[in-house]
C-alpha positions as CSV (number, residue, x, y, z in Angstrom):
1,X,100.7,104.6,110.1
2,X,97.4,106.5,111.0
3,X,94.4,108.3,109.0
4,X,93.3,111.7,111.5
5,X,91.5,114.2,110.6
6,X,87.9,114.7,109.7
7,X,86.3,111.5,108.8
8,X,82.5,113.0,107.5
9,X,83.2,113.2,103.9
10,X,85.1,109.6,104.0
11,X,88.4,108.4,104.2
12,X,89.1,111.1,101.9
13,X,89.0,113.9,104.0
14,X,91.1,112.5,106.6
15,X,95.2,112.9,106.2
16,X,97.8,109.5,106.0
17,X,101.1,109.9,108.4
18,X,102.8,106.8,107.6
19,X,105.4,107.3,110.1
20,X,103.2,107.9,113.3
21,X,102.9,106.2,116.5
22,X,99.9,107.8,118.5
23,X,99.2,107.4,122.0
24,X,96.6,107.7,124.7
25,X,96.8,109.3,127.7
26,X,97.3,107.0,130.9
27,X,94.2,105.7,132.3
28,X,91.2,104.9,130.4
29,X,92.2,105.2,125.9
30,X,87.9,104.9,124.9
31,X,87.8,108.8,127.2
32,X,86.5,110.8,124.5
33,X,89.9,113.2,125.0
34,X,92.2,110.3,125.7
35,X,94.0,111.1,122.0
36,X,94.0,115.0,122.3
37,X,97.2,115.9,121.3
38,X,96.3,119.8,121.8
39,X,96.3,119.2,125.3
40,X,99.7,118.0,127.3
41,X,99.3,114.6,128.8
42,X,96.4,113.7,127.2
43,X,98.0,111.9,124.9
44,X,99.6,112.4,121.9
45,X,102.1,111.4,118.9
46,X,105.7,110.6,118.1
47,X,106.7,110.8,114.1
48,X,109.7,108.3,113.0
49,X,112.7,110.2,111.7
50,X,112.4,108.6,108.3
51,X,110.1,108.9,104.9
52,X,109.4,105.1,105.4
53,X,106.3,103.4,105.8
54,X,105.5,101.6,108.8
55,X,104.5,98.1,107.3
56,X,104.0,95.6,110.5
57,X,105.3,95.5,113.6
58,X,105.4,92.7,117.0
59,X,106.2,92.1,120.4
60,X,109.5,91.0,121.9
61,X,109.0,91.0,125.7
62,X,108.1,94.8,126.5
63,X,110.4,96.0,123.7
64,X,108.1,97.0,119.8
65,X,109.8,95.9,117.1
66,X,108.7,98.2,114.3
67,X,108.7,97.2,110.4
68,X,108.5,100.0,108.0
69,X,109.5,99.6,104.2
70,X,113.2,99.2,104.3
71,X,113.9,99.9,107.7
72,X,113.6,98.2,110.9
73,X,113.3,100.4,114.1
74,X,111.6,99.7,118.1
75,X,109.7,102.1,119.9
76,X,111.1,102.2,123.3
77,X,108.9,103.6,126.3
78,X,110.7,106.3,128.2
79,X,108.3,106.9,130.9
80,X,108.4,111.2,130.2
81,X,105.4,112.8,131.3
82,X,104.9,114.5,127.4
83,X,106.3,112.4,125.3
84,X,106.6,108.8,126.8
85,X,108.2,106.8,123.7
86,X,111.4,107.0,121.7
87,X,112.4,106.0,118.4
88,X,115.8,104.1,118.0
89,X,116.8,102.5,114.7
90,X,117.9,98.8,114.8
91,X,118.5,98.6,111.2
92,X,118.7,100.9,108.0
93,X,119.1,97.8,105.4
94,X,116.0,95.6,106.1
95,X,112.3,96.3,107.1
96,X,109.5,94.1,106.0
97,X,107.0,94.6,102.7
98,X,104.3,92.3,104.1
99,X,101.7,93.4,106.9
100,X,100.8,89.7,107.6
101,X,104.4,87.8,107.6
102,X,105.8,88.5,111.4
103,X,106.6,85.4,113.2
104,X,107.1,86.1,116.6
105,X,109.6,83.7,118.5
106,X,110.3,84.6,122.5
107,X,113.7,86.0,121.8
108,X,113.0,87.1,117.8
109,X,110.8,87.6,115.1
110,X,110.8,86.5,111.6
111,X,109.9,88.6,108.6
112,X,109.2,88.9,105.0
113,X,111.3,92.0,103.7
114,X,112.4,93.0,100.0
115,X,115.4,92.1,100.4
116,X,115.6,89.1,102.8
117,X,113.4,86.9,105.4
118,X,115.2,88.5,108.0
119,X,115.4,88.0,112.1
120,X,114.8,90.9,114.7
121,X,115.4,91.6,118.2
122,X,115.9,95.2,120.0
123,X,119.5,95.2,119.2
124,X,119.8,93.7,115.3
125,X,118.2,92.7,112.1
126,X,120.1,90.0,110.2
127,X,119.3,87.8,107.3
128,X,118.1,84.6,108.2
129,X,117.5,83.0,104.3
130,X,120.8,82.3,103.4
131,X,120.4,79.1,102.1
132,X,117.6,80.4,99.8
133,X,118.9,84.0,99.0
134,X,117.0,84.7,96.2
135,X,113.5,83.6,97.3
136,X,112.6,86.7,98.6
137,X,112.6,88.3,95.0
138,X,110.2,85.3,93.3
139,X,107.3,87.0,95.9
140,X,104.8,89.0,92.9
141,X,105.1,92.7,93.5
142,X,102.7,94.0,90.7
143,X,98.6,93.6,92.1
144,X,99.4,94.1,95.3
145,X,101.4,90.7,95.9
146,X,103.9,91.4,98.7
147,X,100.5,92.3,100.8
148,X,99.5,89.1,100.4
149,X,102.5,87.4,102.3
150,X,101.2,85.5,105.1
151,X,102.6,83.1,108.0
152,X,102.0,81.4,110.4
153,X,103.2,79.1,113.1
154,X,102.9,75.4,113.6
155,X,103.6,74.7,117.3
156,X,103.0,70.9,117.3
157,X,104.9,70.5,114.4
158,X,108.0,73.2,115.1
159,X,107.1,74.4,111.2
160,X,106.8,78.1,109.7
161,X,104.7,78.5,107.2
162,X,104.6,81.8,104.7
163,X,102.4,81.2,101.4
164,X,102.7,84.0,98.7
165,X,102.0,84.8,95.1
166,X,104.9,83.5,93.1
167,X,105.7,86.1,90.5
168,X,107.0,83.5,87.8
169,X,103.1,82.8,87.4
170,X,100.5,85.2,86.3
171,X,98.2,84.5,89.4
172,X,97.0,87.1,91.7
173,X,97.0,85.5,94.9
174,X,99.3,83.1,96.8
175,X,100.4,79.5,95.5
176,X,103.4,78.9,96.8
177,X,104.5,78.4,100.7
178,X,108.3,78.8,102.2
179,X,108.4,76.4,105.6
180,X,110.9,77.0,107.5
């Protein structure tokens, strides 16, 4: 999900591709050409095959677990030359709506979608709310509100927490917290 492009005018000027992973060239990524996708093997980019958004993404292991709007995909590295990652699609039914709600366990993660709080690894994405199916669609979608989804993880206490704007109430930001 990266802004390129000429930058002198603003933002503005520069283009959004929502679906792009970019890469540096081996070696040192501040090199002035480390990006330069113009030039083989001095880095680069590798678009997702979908009109999704990526939304958040974490760490299992060596393995990126990617979050975009409805989806849930990893980027695998390949190790080619040219084009050194891969996408693979771990599921088509959930992704995740908020940027700040990835839990990240050793063997999983744990995230906010629209449809579901949902549990990832490399190989699957299933529901992991079943006991409290419809929570998910209490979170405020209007203002903004699914942004504003964020957890965190309480390692003393072996508690998750995830606070959010309820959408019952006409508040803006969060008063309510799942812990899980």
């Amino acid at each position: 999900n990266t802004w390129e492009g000429t930058t002198g005018l603003g933002q503005t000027a520069a283009l959004n591709y929502f679906n792009r992973c970019r890469f540096s060239k081996i070696g040192d990524p501040v090199a002035a050409d480390s990006f330069r996708s113009d030039q083989f093997g001095k880095g680069g980019f590798i678009d997702a095959p979908t009109n999704e958004e990526i939304v958040t993404v974490g760490f299992i292991k060596n393995t990126l677990i990617v979050f975009f709007e409805r989806s849930t995909w990893q980027l695998r590295y390949v190790g080619e030359y040219g084009l050194p990652f891969l996408w693979e699609r771990v599921s088509s039914d959930f992704g995740s709506e908020s940027t700040c709600s990835v839990i990240r366990f050793d063997p999983l993660l744990l995230a906010v979608g629209d449809k579901a709080i949902v549990k990832a690894n490399a190989l699957t994405v299933e529901r992991n709310d079943l006991q409290i199916p419809d929570l998910v669609f209490q979170i405020k979608n209007a203002e903004d509100g699914q942004k504003r989804v964020v957890g965190i993880r309480n390692f003393q206490k072996e508690l998750i927490y995830w606070c959010y704007p309820n959408g019952e109430f006409k508040r803006k930001y969060p008063n309510s917290v799942i812990v899980y």
